[in-house]
C-alpha positions in Angstrom: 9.8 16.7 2.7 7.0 14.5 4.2 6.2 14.3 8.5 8.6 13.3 10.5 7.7 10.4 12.5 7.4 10.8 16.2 5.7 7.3 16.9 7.1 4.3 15.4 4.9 1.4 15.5 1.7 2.9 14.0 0.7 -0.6 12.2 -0.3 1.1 9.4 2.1 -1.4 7.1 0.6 -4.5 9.0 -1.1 -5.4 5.6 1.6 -5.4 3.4 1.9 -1.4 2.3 3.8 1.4 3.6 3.0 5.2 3.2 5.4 6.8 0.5 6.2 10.6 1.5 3.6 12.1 -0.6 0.9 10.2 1.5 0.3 7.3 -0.9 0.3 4.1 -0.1 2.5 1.2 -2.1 3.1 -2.4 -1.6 6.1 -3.4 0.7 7.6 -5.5 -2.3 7.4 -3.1 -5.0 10.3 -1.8 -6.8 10.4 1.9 -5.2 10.4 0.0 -1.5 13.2 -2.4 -2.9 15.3 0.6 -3.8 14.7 2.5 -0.6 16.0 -0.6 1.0 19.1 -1.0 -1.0 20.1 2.5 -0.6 19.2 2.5 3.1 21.3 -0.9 3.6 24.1 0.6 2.0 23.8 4.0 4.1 23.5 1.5 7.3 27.1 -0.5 5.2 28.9 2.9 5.2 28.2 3.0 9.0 29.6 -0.2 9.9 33.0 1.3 7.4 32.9 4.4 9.3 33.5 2.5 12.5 37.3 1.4 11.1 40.3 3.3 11.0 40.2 5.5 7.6 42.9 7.6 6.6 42.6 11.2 6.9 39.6 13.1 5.8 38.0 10.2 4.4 35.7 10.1 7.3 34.5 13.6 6.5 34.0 12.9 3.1 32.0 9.0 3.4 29.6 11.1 6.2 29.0 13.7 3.3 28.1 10.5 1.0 25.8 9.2 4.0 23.8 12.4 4.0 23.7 12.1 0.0 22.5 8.8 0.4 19.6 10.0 3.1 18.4 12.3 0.3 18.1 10.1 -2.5 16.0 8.1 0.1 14.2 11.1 0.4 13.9 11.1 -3.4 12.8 7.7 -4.0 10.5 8.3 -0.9 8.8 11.4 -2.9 7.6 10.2 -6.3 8.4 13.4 -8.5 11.1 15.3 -6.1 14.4 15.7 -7.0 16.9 16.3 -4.0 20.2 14.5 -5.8 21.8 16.9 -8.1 24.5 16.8 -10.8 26.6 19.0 -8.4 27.1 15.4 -5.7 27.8 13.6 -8.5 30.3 16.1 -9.4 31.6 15.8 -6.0 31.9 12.2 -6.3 33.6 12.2 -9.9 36.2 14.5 -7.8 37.0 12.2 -5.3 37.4 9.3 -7.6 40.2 11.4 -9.1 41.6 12.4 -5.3 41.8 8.9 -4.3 42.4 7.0 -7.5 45.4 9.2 -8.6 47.8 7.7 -6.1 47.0 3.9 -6.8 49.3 1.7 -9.2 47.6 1.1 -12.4 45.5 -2.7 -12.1 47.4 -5.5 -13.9 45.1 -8.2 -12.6 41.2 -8.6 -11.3 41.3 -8.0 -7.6 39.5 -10.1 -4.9 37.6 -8.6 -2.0 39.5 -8.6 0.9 42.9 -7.4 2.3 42.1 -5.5 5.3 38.8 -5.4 7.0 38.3 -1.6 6.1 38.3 -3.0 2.2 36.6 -5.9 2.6 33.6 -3.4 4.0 34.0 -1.0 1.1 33.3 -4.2 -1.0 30.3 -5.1 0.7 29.3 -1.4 0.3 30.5 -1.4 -3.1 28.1 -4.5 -4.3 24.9 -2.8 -1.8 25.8 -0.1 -4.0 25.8 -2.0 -7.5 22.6 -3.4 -6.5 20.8 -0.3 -5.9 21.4 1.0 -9.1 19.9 -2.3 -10.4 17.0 -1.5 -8.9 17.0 1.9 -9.7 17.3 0.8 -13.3 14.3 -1.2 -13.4 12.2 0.9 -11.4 13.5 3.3 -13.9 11.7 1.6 -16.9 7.9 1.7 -15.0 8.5 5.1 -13.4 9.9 8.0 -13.6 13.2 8.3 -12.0 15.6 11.5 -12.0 19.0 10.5 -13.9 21.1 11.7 -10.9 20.4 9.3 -8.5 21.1 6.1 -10.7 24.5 8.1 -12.1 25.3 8.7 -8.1 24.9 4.8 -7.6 27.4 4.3 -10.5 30.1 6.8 -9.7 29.5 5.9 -5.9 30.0 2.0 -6.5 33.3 2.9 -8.5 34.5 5.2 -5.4 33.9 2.2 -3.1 36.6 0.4 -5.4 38.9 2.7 -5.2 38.5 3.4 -1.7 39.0 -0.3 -1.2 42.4 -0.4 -2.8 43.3 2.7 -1.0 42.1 1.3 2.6 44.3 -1.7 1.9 47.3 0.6 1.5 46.7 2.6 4.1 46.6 -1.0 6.7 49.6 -1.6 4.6 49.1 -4.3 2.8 48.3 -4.2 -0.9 45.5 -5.3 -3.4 44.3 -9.4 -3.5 45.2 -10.4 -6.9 42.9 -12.8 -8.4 45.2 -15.9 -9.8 44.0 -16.9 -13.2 45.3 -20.0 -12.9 44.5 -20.7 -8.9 42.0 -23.7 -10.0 44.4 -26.1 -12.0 47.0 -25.2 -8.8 44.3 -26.6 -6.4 43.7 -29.8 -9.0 44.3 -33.3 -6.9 48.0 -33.9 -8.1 48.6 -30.7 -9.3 51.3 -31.0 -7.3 53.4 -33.5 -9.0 53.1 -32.2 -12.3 
């Protein structure tokens, strides 16, 4: 996989490109940069989560994910490679079962927020929504593996579920969204 860099400043990308892993060089706004960004950000997101008190195991597992994520950088880095494979999205699909098995079934929409652990899995959960937007579209001028985007869409749905779970586990519960919050918040709403 590519060199290694040992210096870091080699303003090679002072003109607006930046060497993919194969040695080519592509413009710093096109759409395989954009989704190595978004998947980087939401490697650098599960960091910041990692930092929080996480119930047990759950550390383990998100450091596994982080490592996923630093391949399908990898990936996206090596036009033509394939390093995600059906088996970590397998791995995924199990822990949404694991975690999502001991949550009460939705009644409502939920907010982000609760505890500052779920708030973060939110953030990481829309990083995560918008990298496989990106993937998508740089999906329709290139060729992209399917694994990677379906490991952005089972991942995004585990950051959900973990974010219910890490409100439990602060004890508190899910933020209900309230249908009818507006017309409560209405000038004179309260004297009807």
């Amino acid at each position: 996989m590519g060199n290694r860099l040992s210096k870091i400043a080699t303003r090679t990308g002072d003109q607006g490109t930046t060497g993919l892993g194969d040695g080519t060089r592509t413009d710093k706004d096109s759409g395989r940069i954009h989704a190595m960004g978004d998947v980087d950000e939401l490697n650098s997101q599960l960091g910041v989560l990692l930092c929080e008190d996480l119930p047990a195991g759950l550390s383990e597992e998100l450091l596994s994910i982080q490592h996923d994520l630093f391949d399908l950088g990898g990936e996206l880095c090596i036009p033509g490679y394939e390093l995600i494979r059906e088996s970590q999205v397998a791995n995924l699909d199990a822990l949404l079962e694991k975690y999502n098995a001991g949550l009460p079934p939705l009644q409502e929409f939920i907010l982000p927020g609760g505890s500052r652990a779920a708030a973060l899995a939110h953030v990481c959960r829309t990083v995560c929504r918008r990298a496989e937007r990106v993937l998508v579209g740089l999906g329709k001028t290139e060729q992209i593996n399917p694994f990677p985007r379906q490991y952005l869409n089972r991942l995004s749905d585990l950051m959900f579920v973990l974010s219910r779970v890490l409100n439990r586990h602060a004890g508190g519960v899910d933020v209900l969204w309230k249908r009818d919050k507006a017309a409560d918040q209405e000038p004179g709403a309260e004297n009807r």
